[in-house]
N, C-alpha and C positions, 0 to 999 in steps of 0.2 A: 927717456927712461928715468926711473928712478935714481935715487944716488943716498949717500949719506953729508953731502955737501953741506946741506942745512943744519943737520946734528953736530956735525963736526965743530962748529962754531960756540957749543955750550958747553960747560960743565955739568958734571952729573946725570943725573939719568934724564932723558929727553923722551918725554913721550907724544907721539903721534896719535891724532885725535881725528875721525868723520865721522858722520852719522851718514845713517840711510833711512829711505820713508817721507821725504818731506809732503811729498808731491802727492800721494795715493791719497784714495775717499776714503780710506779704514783700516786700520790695524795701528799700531804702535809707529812711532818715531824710536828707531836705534841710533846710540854710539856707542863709538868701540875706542880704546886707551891702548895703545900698544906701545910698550919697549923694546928695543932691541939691543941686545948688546953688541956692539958693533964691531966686540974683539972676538965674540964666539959664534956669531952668528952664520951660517953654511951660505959659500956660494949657490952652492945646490938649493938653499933656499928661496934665497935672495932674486935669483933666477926667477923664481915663480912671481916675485911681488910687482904688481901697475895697480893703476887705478882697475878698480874691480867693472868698472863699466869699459873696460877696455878687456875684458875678458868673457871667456865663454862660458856657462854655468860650469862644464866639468876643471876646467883651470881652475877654477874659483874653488871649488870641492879640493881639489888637490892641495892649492895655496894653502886653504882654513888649515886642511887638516897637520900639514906640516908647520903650521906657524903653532897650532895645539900642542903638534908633538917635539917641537925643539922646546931644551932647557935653557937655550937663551935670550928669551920671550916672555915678557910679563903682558898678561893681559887684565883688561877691565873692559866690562859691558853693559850699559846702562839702558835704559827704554821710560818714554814720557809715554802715554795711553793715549787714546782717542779721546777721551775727557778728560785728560788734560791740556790735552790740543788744544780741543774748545776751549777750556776755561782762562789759558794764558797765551794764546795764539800759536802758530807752529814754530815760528822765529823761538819765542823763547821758553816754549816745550823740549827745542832742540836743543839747547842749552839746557835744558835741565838734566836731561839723558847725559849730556856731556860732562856736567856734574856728577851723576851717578856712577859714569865709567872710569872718572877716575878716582872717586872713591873706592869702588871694587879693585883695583888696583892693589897687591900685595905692597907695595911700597910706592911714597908717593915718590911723584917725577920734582925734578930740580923745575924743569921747564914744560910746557906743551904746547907744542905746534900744533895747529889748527886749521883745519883746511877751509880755506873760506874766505872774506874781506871784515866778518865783524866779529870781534875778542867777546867768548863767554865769560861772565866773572868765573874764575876758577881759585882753588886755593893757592894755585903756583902760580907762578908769573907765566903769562902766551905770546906767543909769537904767531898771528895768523899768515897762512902762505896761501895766493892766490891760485889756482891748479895743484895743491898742494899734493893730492895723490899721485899725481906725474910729474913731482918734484922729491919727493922726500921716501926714504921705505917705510919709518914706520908712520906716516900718514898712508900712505898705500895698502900698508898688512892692514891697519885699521879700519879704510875702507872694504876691504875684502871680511873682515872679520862682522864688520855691522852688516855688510847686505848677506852674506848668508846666513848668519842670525838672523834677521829679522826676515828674511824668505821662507826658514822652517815654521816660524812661527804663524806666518800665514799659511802653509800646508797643513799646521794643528788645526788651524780656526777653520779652514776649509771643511777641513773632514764635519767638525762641529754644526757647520753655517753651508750645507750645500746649496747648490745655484748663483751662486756670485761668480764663479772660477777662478776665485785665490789660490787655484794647487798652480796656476800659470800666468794671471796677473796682477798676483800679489797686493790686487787690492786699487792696484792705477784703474783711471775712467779708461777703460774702454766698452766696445759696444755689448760685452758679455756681462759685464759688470753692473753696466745701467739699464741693463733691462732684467736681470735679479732685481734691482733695486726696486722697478715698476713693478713686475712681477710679485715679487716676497714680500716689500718695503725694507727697512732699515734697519741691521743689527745694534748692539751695545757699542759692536766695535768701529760702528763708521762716526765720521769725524760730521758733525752735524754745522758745524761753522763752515765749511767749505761749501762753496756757491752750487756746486749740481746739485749738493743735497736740498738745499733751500728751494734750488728751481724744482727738482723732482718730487716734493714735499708739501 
């Protein structure tokens, strides 16, 4: 479970960084910037925060919405596009989003932790944690903040782009997905540097 173990160790404000989206044929790469303040922040909160893939979509709903509605929470959320995917590969499109998150941030962080093995350049000094979301909470709210963000935004595009079934798989290869692709062919928002699309193309 999570802890503030990690935070405890810095000065000033510490904020917790994942993305979501690496993996799928199309939509946006998210990250999310979370602070926590770890002298106001509710057990009752805290309670709610894992890694977002350790959760069930309505946990996750619940999580978002409380980590939105505490005033002890600074958030930032950033997003790399499909073409930008392509244009600078997803490695460092997700870094770019990570860039954006914490600039959307109300005040910037002393530090950011970073869930993952390789450091985004960022304006503040990073600290990457390996499992970082089942280490840390505000890499955990973080994770929970970027995958349901970036899951609404595929139920927009859905509505927009029917026959894929982004309202349920968000965009990952499975067999609903690629056969829209056979089917329709390819929106703006699929990532055309990734391999199915080239085989399916």
């Amino acid at each position: 479970m999570p802890s503030f173990r990690i935070e405890s160790r810095h000065e000033g404000l510490v904020a917790g960084i994942d993305e979501a989206g690496r993996g799928p044929l199309a939509g946006p790469v998210l990250a999310a910037a979370v602070v926590l303040d770890r002298t106001r922040a509710k057990r009752s909160l805290l309670r709610l925060l894992d890694d977002s893939k350790k959760l069930t979509i309505e946990e996750r709903e619940k999580a978002y919405w409380s980590l939105r509605k505490s005033d002890a929470v600074l958030i930032g959320v950033g997003a790399a596009s499909a073409r930008e995917i392509d244009r600078f590969n997803i490695l460092q499109a997700s870094f770019l989003a990570m860039r954006r998150a914490v600039g959307a941030l109300p005040t910037a962080p002393a530090i950011a932790l970073v869930d993952g093995n390789r450091p985004p350049r960022l304006a503040c000094p990073v600290q990457v944690v390996v499992s970082g979301d089942a280490l840390s909470y505000s890499i955990a709210a973080a994770s929970i903040i970027a995958k349901v963000t970036r899951d609404r935004i595929m139920h927009r595009l859905d509505v927009r782009h029917p026959g894929y079934g982004w309202a349920t798989n968000v965009g990952y290869s499975v067999p609903e997905h690629l056969a829209g692709l056979q089917k329709l062919g390819p929106t703006p928002h699929h990532r055309f540097s990734f391999a199915p699309l080239g085989r399916l193309l």
